[in-house]
TIVEXZA-97449 format. One record per residue: x, y, z negated of N, C-alpha, C in turn; chain; residue number from 1. Coordinates in Angstrom, 1 decimal, always signed. Layout:
N
     n_c1     n_c2     n_c3    ca_c1    ca_c2    ca_c3     c_c1     c_c2     c_c3   drenmar   nuro
        X        Y        Z        X        Y        Z        X        Y        Z         A    NUM
...
This chain:
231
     n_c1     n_c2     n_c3    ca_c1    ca_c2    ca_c3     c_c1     c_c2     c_c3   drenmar   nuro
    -45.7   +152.4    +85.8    -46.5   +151.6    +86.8    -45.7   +150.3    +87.1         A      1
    -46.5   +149.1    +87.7    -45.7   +148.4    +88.0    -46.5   +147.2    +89.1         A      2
    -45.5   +147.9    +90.1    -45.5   +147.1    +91.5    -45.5   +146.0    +91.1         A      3
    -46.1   +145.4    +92.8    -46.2   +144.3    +92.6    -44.7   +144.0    +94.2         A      4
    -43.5   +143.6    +93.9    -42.5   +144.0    +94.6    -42.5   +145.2    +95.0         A      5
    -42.4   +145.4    +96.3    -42.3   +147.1    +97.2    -43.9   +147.2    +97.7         A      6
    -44.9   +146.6    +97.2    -46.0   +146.7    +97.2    -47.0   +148.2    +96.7         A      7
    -47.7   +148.5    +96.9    -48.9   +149.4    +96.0    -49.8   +148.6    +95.3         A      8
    -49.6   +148.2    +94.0    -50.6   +147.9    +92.6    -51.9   +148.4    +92.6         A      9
    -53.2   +147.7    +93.0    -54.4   +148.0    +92.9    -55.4   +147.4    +92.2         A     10
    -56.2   +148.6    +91.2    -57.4   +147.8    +90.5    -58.2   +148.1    +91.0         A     11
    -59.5   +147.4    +91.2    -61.0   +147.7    +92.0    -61.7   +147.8    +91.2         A     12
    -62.5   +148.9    +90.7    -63.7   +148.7    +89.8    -64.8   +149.2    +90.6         A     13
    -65.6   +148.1    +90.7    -67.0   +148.4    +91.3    -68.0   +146.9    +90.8         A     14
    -68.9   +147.7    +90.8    -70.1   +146.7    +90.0    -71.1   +145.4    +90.9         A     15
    -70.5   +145.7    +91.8    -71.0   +144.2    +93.0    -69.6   +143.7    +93.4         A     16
    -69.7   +142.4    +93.0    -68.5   +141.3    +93.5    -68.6   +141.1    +94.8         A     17
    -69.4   +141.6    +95.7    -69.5   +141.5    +97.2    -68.9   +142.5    +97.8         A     18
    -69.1   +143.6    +97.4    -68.4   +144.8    +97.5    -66.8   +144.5    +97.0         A     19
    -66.3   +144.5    +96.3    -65.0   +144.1    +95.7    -64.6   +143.5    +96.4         A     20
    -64.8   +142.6    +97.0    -64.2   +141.1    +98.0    -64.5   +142.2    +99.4         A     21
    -64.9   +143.0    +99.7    -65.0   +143.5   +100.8    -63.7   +144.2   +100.6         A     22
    -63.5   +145.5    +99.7    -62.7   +145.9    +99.4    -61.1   +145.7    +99.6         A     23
    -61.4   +144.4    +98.8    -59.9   +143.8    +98.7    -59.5   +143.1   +100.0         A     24
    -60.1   +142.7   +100.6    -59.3   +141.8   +102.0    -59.6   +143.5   +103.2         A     25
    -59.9   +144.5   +103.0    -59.5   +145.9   +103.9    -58.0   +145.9   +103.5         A     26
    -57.8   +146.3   +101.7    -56.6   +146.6   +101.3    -55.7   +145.7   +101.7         A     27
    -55.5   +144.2   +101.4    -54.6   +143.7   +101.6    -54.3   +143.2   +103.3         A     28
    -55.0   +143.3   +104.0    -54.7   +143.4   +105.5    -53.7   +144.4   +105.6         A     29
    -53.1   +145.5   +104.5    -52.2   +146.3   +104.6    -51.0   +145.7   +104.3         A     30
    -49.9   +146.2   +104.8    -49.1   +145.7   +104.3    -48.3   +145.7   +103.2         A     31
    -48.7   +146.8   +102.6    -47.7   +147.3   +101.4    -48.9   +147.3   +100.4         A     32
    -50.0   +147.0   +100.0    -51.1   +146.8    +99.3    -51.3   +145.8    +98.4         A     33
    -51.2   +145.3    +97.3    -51.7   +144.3    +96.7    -53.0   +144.3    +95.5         A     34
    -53.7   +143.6    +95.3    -55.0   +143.7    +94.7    -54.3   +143.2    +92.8         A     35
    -54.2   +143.7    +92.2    -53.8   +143.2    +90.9    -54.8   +142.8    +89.8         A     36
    -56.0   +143.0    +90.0    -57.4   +143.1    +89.3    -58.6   +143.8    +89.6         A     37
    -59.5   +143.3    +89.5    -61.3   +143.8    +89.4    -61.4   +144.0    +88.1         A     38
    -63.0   +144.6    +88.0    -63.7   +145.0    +87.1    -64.9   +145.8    +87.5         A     39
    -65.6   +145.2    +87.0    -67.3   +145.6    +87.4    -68.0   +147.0    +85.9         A     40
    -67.5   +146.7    +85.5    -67.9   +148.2    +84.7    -66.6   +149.1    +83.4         A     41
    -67.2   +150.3    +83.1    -65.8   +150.8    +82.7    -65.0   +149.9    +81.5         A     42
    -65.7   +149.7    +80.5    -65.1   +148.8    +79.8    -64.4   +147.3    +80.3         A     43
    -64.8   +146.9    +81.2    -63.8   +146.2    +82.0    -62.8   +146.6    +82.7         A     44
    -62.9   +148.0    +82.9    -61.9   +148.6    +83.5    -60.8   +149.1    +82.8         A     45
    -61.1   +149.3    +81.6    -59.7   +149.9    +80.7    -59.6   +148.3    +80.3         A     46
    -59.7   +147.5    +80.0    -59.1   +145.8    +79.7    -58.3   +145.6    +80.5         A     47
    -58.6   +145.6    +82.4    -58.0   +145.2    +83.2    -56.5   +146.6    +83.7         A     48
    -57.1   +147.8    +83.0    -55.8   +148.2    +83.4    -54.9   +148.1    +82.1         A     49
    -55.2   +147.9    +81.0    -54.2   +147.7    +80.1    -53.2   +147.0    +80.4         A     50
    -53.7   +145.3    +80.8    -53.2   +144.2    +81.4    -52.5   +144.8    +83.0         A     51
    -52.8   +145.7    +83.8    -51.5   +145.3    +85.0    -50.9   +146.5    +85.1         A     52
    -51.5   +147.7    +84.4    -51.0   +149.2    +84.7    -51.0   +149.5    +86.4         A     53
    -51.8   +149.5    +87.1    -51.4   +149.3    +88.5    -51.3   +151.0    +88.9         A     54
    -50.7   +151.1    +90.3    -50.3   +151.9    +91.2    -51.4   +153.6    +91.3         A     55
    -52.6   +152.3    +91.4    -53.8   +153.2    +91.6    -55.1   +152.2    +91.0         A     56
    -56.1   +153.1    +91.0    -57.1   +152.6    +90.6    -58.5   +153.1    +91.7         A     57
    -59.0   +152.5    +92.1    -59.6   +152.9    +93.2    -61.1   +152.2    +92.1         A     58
    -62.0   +153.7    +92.0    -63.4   +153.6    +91.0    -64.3   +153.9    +91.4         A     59
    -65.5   +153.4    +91.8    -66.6   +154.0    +92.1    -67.8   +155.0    +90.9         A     60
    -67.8   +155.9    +91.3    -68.4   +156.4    +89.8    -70.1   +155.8    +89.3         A     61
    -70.8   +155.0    +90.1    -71.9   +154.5    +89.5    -71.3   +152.9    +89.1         A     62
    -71.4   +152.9    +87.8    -71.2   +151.6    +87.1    -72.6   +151.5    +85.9         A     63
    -72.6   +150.2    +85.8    -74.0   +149.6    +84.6    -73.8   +150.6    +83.5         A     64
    -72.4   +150.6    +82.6    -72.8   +151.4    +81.5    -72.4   +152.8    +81.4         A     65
    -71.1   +153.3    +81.4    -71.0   +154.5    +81.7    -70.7   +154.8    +83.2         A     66
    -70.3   +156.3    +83.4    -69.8   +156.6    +85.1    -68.2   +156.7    +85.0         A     67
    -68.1   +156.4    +86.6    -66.9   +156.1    +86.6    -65.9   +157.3    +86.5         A     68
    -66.9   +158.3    +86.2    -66.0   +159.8    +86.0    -65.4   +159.4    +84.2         A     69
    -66.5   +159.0    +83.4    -65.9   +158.7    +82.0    -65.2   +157.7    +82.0         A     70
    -65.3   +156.9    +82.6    -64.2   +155.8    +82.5    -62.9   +156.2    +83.2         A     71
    -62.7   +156.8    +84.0    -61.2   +157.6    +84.1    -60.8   +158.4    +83.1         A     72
    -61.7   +159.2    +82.5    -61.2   +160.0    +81.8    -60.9   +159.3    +80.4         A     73
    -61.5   +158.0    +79.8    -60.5   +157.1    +79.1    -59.7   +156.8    +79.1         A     74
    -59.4   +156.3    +81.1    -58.1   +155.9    +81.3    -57.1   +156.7    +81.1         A     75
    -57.1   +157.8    +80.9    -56.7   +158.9    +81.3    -55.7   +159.2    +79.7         A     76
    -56.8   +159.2    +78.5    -56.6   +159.3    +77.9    -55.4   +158.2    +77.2         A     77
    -55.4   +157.4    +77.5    -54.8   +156.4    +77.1    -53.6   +155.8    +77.8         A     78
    -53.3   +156.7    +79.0    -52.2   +156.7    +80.3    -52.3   +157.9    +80.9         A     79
    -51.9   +158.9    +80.8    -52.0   +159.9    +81.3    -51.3   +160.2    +83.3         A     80
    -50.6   +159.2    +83.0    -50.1   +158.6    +84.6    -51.0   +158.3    +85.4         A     81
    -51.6   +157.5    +84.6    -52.8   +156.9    +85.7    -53.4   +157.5    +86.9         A     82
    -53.1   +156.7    +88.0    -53.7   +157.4    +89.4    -54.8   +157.0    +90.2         A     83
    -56.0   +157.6    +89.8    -57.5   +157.2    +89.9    -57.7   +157.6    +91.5         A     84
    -58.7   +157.2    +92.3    -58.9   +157.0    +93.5    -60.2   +156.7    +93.5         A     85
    -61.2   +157.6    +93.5    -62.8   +157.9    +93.5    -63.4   +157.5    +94.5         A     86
    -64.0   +155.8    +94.6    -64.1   +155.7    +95.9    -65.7   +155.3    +95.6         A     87
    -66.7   +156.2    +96.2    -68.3   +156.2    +96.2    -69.2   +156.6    +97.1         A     88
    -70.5   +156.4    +97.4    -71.1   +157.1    +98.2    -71.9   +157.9    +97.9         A     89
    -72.0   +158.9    +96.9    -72.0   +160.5    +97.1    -71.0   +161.2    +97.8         A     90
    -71.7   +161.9    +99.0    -70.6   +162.8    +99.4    -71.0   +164.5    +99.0         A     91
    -71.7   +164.8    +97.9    -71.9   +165.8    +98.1    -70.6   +166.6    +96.7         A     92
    -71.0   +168.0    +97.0    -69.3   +168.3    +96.5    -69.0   +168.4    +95.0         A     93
    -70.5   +168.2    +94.5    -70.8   +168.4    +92.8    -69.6   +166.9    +92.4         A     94
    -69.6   +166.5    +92.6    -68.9   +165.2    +92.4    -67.6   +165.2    +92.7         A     95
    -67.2   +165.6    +93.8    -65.7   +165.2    +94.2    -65.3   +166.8    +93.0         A     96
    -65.9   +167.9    +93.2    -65.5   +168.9    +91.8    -65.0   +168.3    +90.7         A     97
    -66.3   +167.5    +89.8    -66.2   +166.5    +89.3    -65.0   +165.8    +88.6         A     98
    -64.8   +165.4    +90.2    -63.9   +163.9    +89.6    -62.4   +164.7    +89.6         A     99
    -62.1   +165.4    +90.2    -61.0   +165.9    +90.5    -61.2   +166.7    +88.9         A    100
    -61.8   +167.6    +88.7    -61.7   +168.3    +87.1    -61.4   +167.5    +85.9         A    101
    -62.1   +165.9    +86.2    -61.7   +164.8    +85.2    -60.1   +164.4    +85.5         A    102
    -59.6   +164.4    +86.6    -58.5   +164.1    +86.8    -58.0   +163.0    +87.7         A    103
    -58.9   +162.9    +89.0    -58.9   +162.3    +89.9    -57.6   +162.7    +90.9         A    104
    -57.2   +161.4    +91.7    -56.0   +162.1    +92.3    -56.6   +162.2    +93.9         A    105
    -57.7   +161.4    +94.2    -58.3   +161.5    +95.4    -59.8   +161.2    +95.6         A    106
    -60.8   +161.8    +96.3    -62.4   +161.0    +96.2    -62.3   +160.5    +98.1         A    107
    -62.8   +159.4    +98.2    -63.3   +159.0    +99.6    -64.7   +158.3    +99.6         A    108
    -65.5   +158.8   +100.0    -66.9   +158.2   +100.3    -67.1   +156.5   +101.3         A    109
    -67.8   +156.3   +100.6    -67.8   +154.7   +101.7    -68.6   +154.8   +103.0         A    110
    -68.7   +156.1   +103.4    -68.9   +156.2   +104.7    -68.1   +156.4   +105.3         A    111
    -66.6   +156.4   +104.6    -65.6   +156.9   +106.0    -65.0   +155.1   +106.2         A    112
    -64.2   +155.5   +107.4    -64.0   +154.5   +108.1    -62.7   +153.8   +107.5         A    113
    -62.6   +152.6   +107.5    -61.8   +151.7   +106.8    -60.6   +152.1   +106.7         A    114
    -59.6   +152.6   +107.4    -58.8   +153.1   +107.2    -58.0   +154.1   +106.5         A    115
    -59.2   +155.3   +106.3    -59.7   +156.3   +105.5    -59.0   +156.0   +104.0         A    116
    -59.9   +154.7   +103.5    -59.4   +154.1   +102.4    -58.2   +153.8   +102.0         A    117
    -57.3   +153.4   +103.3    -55.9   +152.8   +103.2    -54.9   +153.8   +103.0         A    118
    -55.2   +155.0   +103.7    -54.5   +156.1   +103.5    -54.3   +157.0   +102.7         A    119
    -55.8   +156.0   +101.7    -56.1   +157.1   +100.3    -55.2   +156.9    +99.0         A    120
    -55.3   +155.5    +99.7    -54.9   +154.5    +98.7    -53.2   +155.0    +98.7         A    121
    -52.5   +155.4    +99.6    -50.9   +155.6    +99.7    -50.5   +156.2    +99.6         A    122
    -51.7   +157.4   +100.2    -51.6   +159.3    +99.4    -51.0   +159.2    +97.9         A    123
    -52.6   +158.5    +97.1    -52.5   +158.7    +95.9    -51.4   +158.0    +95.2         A    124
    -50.8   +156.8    +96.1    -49.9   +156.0    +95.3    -48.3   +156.9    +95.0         A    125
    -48.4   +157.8    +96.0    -47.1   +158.9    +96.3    -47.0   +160.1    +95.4         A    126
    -48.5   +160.1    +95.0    -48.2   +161.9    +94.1    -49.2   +162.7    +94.7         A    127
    -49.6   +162.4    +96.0    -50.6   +163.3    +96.8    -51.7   +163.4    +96.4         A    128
    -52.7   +164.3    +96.9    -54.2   +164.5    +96.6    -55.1   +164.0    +97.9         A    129
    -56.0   +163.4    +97.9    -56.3   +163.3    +99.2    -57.8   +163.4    +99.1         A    130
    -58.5   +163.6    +99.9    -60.1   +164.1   +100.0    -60.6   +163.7   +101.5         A    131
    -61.8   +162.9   +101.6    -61.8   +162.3   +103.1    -62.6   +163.1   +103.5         A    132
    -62.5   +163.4   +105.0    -63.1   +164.4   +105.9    -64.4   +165.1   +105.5         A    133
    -65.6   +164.3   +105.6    -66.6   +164.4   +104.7    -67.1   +165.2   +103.6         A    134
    -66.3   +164.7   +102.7    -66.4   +165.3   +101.6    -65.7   +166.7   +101.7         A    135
    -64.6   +167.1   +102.2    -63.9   +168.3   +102.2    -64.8   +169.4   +103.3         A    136
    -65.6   +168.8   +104.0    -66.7   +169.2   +105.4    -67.7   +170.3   +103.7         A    137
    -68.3   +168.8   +103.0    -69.3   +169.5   +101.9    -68.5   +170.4   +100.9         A    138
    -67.1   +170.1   +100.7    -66.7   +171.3    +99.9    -66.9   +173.0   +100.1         A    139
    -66.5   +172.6   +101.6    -66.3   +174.1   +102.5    -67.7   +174.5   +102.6         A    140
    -69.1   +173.9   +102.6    -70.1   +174.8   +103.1    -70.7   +174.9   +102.0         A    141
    -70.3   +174.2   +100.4    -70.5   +174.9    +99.4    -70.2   +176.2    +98.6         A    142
    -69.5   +176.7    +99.8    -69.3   +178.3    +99.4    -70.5   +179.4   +100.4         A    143
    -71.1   +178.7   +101.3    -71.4   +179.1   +102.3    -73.6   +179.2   +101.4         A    144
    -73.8   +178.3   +100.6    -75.2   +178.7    +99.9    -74.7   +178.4    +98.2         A    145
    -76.0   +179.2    +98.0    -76.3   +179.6    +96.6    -77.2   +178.4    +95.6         A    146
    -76.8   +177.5    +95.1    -77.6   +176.7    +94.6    -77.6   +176.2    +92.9         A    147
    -77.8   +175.0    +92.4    -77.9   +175.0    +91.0    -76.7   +174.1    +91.1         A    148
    -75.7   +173.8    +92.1    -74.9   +172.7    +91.9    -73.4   +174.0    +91.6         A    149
    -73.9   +174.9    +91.7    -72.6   +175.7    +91.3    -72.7   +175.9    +89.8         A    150
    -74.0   +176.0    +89.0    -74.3   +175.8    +87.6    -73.9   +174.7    +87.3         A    151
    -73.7   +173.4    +87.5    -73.5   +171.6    +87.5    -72.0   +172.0    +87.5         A    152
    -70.8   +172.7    +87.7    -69.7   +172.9    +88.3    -69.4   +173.8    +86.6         A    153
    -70.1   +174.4    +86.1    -69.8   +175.0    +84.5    -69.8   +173.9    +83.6         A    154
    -70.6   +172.8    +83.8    -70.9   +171.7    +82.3    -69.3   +171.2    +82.2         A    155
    -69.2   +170.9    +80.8    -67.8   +170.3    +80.5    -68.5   +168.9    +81.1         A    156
    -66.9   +168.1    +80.8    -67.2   +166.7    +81.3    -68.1   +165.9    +80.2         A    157
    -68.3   +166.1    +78.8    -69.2   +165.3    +78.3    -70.8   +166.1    +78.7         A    158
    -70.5   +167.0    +79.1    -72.2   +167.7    +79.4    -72.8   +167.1    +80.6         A    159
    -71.8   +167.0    +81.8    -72.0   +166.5    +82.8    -72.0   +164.4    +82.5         A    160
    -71.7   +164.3    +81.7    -71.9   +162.5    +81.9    -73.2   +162.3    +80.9         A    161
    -74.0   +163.4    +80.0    -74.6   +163.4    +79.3    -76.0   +163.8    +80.0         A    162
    -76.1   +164.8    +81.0    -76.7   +164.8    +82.1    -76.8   +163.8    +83.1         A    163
    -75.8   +163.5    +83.6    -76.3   +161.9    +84.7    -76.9   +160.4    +83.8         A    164
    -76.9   +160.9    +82.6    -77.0   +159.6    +81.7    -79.1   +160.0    +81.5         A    165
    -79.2   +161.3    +81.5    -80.6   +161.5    +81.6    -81.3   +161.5    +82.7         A    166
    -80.5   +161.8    +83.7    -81.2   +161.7    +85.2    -81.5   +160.0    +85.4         A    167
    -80.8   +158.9    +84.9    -80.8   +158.2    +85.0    -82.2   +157.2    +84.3         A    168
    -82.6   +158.1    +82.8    -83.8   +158.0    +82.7    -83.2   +157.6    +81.0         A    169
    -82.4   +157.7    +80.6    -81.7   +157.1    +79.6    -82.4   +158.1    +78.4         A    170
    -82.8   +157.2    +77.5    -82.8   +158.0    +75.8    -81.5   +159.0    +75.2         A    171
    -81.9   +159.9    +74.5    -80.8   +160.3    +73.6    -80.4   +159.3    +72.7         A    172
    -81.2   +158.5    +72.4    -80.9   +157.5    +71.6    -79.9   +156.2    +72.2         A    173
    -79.8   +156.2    +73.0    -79.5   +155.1    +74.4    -78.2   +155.8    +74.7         A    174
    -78.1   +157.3    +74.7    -76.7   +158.1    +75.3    -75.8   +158.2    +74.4         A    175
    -76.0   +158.3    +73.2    -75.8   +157.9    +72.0    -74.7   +157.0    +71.8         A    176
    -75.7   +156.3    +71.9    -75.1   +154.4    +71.8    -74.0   +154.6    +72.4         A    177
    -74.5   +154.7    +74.1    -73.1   +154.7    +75.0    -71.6   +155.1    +74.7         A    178
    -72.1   +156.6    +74.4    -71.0   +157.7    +73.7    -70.2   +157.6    +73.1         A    179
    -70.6   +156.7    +71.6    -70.5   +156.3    +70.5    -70.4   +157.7    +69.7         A    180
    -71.5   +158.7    +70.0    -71.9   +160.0    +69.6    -73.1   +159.8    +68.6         A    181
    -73.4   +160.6    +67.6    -74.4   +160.5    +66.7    -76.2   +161.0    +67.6         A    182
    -76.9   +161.0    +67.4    -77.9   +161.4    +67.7    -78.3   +162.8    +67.7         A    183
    -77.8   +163.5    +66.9    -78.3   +164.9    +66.9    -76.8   +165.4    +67.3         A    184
    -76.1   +165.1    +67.4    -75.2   +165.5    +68.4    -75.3   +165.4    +70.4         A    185
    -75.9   +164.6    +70.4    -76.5   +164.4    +72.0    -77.3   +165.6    +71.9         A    186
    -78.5   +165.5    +71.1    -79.5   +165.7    +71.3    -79.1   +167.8    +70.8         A    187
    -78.4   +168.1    +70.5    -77.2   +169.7    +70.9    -76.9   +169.5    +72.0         A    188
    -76.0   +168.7    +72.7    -75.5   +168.6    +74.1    -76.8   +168.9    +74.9         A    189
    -77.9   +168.4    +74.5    -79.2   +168.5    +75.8    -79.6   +169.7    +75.8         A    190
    -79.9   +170.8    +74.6    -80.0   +171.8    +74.7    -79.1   +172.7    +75.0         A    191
    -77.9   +172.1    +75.0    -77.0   +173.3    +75.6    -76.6   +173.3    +77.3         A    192
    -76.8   +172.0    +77.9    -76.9   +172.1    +79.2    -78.3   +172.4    +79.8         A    193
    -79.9   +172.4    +79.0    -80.8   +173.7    +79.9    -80.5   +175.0    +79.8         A    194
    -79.7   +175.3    +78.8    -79.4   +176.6    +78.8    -78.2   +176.8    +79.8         A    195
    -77.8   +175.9    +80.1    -76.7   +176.5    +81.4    -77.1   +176.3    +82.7         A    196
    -78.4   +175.5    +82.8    -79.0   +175.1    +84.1    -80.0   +175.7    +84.7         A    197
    -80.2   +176.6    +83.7    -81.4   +177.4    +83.3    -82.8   +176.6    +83.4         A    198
    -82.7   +175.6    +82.9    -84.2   +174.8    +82.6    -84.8   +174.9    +81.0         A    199
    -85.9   +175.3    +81.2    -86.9   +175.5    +80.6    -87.6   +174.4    +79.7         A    200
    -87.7   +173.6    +80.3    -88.4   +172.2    +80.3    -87.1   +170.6    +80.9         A    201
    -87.2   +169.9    +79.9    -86.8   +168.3    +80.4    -87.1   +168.4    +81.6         A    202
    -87.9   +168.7    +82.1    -88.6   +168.1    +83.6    -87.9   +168.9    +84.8         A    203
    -87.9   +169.9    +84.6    -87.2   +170.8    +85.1    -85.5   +170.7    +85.2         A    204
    -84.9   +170.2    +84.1    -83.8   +169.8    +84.0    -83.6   +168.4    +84.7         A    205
    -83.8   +167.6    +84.5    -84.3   +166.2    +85.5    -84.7   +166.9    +87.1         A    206
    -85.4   +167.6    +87.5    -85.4   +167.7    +88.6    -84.1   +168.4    +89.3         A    207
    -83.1   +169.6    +88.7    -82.0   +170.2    +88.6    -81.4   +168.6    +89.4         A    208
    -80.7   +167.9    +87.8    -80.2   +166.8    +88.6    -80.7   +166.1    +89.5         A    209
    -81.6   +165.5    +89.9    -82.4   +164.7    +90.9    -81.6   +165.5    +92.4         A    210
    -81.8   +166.7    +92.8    -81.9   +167.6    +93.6    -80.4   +167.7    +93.9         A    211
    -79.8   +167.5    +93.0    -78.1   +167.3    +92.9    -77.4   +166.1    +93.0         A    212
    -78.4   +165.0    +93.1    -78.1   +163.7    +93.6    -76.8   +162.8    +92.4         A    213
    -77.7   +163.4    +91.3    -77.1   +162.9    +90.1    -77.6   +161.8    +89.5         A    214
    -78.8   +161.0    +89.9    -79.4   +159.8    +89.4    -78.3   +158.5    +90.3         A    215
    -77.4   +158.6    +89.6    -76.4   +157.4    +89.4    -76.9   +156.2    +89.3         A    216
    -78.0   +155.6    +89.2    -78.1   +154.2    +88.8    -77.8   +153.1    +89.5         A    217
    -77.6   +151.7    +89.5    -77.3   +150.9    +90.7    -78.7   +150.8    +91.3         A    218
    -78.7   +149.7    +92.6    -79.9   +149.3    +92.6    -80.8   +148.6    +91.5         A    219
    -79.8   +147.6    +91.3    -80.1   +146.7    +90.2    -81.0   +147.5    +89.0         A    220
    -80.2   +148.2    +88.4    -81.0   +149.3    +87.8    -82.6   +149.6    +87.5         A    221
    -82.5   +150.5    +89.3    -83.6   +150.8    +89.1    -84.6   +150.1    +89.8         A    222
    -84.7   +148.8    +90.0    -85.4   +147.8    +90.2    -86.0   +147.1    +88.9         A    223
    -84.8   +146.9    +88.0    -85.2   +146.5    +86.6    -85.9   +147.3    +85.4         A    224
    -85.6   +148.9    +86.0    -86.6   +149.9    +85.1    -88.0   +150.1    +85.7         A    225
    -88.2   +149.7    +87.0    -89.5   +149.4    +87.8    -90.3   +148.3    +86.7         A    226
    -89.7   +147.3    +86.8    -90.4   +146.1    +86.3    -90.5   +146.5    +84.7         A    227
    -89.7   +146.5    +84.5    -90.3   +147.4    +82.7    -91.4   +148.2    +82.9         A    228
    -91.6   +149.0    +83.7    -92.5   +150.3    +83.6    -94.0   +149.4    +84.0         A    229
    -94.3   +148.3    +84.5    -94.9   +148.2    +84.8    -95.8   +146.9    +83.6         A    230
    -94.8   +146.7    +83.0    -95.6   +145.6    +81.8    -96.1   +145.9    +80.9         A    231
């Protein structure tokens, strides 16, 4: 890793530059905090951390092309040091599972309070694990009901990014691409996660995710798939 002095090394990846700039003047109001690079989606994200190697990586998991769960787990592959910092507004616990199984060192929701962040951010820069109030609230009462998000909690990590890539509305053909997977290799992955979801029907499997708050898209997104659907 490499500080920036006695500082904490930070990359921001999130897909609105308004958001980012919010981000970064929270962090650096710290004192021991420095901002080292942005990046708006994952492949911008492994560029910018090649270039600073920072401290932490603080990622939102809905990004334009892939999620920010696969884009750690690149980073990951290619830095096994790397200390990711899952910062999104899902708080439900299918996700912080998730991100933490991919190899997250902490998840905080952007409903906790600014500080929240700052502390996440120093946890993780130390070695710690950290999980904001919230989210550890939804961990604990996911033992308490019986639902399909404990089936969501079996998919490996390519089943589960191959899933939010269809909740999203995406082609096999389209997931594919992303992947850089063949076609009838997705298109096995799809059949092996209704059989773990126990869906019968695409529709049914789509509603599974829906209900598990797995349709990842930005706004942007799905404003832009509106206007397609309608020409």
């Amino acid at each position: 890793m490499s500080p920036v002095g006695d500082s904490i090394s930070v990359l921001l990846v999130d897909d609105h530059a308004v958001v980012r700039e919010g981000y970064r003047r929270l962090l650096e109001r710290a004192s021991n905090i420095a901002v080292v690079g942005e990046a708006a989606s994952a492949a911008a994200a492994y560029q910018a951390y090649c270039r600073s190697i920072p401290d932490v990586v603080v990622m939102d998991i809905s990004l334009p092309d892939v999620s920010g769960i696969e884009a750690m787990r690149r980073l990951l592959q290619r830095d096994p040091r790397a200390r990711v910092l899952v910062f999104s507004i899902h708080d439900e616990s299918v996700f912080a599972d998730r991100a933490f199984k991919g190899g997250a060192r902490g998840y905080v929701t952007k409903a906790s309070a600014p500080d929240v962040l700052v502390d996440a951010v120093r946890a993780v820069a130390r070695g710690d694990t950290f999980l904001s109030p919230d989210v550890a609230q939804a961990v604990a009462m996911r033992a308490l009901r019986g639902n399909d998000a404990e089936s969501l909690r079996s998919l490996s990590d390519r089943e589960f990014e191959i899933v939010r890539l269809l909740a999203q509305g995406r082609s096999v053909r389209e997931i594919a691409e992303l992947l850089c997977l063949n076609y009838k290799t997705v298109a096995n992955y799809q059949w092996t996660i209704r059989q773990k979801l126990g869906a019968e029907t695409a529709v049914q499997l789509l509603r599974i995710a829906a209900e598990n708050g797995l349709d990842l898209r930005t706004a942007d997104e799905s404003v832009e798939r509106r206007e397609r659907s309608r020409r």
